[in-house]
C-alpha positions in Angstrom: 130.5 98.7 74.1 134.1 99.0 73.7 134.4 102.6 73.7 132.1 102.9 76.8 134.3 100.0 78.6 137.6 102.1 77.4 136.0 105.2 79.3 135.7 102.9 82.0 139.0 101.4 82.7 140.2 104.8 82.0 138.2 106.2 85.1 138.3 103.3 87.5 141.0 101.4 86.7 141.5 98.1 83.7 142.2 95.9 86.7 138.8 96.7 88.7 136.8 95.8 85.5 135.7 92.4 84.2 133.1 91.5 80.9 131.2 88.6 81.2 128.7 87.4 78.7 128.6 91.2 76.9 127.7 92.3 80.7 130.1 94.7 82.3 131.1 94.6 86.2 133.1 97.0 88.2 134.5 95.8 91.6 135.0 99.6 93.9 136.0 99.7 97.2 133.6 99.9 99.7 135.0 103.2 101.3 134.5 105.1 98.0 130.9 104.0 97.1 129.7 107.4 97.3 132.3 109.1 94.7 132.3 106.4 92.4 128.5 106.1 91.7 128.2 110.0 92.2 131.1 109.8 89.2 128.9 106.9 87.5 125.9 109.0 87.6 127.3 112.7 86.2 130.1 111.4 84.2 128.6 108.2 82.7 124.9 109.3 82.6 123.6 106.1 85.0 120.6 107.8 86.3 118.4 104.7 87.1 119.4 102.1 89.5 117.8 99.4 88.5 118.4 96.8 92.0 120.2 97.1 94.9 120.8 93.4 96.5 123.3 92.2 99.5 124.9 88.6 98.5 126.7 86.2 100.8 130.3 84.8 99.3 130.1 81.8 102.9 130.5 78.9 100.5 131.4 80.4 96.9 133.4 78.2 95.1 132.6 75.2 96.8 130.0 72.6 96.4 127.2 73.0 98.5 126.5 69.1 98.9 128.9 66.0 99.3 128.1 63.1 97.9 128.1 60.5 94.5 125.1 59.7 92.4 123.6 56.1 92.8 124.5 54.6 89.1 121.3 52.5 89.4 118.4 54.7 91.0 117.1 58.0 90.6 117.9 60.0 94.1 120.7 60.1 96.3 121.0 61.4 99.9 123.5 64.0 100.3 124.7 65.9 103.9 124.9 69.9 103.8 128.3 71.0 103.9 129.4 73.9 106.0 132.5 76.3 104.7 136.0 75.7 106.0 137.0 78.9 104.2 137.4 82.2 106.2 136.6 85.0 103.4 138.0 88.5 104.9 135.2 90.0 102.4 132.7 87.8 102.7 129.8 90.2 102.1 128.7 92.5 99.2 126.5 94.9 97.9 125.3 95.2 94.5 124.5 97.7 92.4 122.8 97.3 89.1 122.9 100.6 87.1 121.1 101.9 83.7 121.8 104.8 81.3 118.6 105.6 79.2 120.2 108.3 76.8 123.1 105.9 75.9 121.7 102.7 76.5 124.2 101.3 78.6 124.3 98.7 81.5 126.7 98.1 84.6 127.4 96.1 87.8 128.8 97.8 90.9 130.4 95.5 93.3 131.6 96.8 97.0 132.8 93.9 99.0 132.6 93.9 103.0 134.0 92.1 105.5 132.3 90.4 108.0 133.9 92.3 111.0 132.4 95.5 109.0 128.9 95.1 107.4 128.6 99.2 107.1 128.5 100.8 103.9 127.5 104.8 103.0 124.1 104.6 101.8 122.7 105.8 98.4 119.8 107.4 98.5 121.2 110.9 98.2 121.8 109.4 94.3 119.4 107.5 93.8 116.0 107.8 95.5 114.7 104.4 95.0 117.4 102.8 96.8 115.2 103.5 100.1 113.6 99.8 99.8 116.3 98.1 98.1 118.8 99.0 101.3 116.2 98.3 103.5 115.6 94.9 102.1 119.5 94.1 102.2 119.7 95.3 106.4 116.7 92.9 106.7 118.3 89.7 105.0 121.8 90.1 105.1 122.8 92.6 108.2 124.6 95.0 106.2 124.1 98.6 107.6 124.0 101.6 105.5 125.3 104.9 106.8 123.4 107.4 106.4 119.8 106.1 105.6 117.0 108.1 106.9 114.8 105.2 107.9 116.5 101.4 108.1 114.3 99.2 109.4 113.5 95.5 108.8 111.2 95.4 105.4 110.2 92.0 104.7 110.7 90.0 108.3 108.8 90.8 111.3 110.3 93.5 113.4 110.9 90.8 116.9 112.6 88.6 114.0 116.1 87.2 115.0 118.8 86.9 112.4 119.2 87.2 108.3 117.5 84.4 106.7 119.9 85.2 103.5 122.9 84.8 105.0 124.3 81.0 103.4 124.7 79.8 107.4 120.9 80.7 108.3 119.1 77.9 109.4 116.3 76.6 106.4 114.1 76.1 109.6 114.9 79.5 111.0 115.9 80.4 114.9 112.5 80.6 116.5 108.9 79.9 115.8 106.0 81.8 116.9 102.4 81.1 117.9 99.5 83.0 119.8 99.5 82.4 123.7 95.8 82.4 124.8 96.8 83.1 128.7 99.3 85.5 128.1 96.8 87.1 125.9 100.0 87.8 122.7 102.3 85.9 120.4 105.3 84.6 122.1 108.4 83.3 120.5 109.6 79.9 121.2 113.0 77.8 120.2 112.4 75.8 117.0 110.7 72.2 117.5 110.5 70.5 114.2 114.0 68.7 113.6 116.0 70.2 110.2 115.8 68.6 107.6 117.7 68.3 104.6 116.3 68.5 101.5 116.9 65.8 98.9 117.4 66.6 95.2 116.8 63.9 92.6 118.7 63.4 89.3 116.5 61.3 86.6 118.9 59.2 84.7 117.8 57.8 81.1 
């Protein structure tokens, strides 16, 4: 581990790379995606990407729920909180890489800013990050240049919005339902009222 995290920080930089729990994790800019794992794969023998996954920073660092714990009961109601913070790179794509012949694992994180959710797609590299990009336009909005077939994967293709995105409603935008005279399904504005969801903490 500490020669292959020496031949690391040699090639990308000390200050771009972080350990955590024996796990390694190199933060690239998002511009450079395509030379760096291109790099990662010839130079470092990562031939398998393992996942691909978009994540949303909204509320990192913060507590998603306000509120004390009753000293005499079992549940408390608590109020979602929305973020006050405005994170230029609020977005991110990561990569989770594997070397087989030297047994080796690593992180890839690209940051994005909300004004900019495009990043230079993969697939060239890796093959099986077809799906995995797919699934990150669907969730999270984040558009990969270059893909040969992004479309939504996992929501219906009238869907509205990213339901991963931290300031997606938990009841969604719209509801659907099968309109007899009209002969189709038609979407409608949500009806049910949102709801937030309680957590209880058992004290002994």
């Amino acid at each position: 581990m500490k020669e292959f995290k020496k031949n690391l920080a040699k090639a990308f930089g000390k200050e771009n790379l972080s350990e955590s729990f024996d796990e390694l994790t190199l933060v690239i800019n998002s511009d450079d995606v395509i030379e760096v794992c291109t790099q990662l794969r010839d130079d470092f023998n990562f031939d398998i990407l393992v996942d691909l996954c978009g994540i949303d920073y909204l509320t990192y660092g913060e507590s998603d729920w306000n509120g004390n714990a009753s000293s005499s009961g079992f549940g408390r109601a608590r109020q979602a909180q929305k973020s006050s913070n405005k994170k230029e790179q609020r977005f991110g794509v990561i990569y989770h890489l594997l070397s087989v012949s030297d047994n080796q694992r690593l992180r890839v994180k690209a940051l994005l800013s909300s004004e900019n959710l495009m990043i230079k797609s993969v697939t060239k590299i890796w093959n099986c990050a077809d799906w995995y990009e797919r699934e990150a336009f669907d969730l999270f909005g984040i558009l990969f240049e270059n893909h040969n077939d992004l479309r939504r994967i996992l929501t219906d293709y009238g869907f509205v919005g990213h339901p991963l995105r931290k300031d997606f409603p938990m009841i969604g935008e719209v509801e659907m339902r099968y309109d007899e005279e009209l002969g189709r399904v038609v979407y409608e504005p949500v009806s049910i009222e949102p709801n937030i969801n309680v957590p209880r903490v058992i004290r002994k």
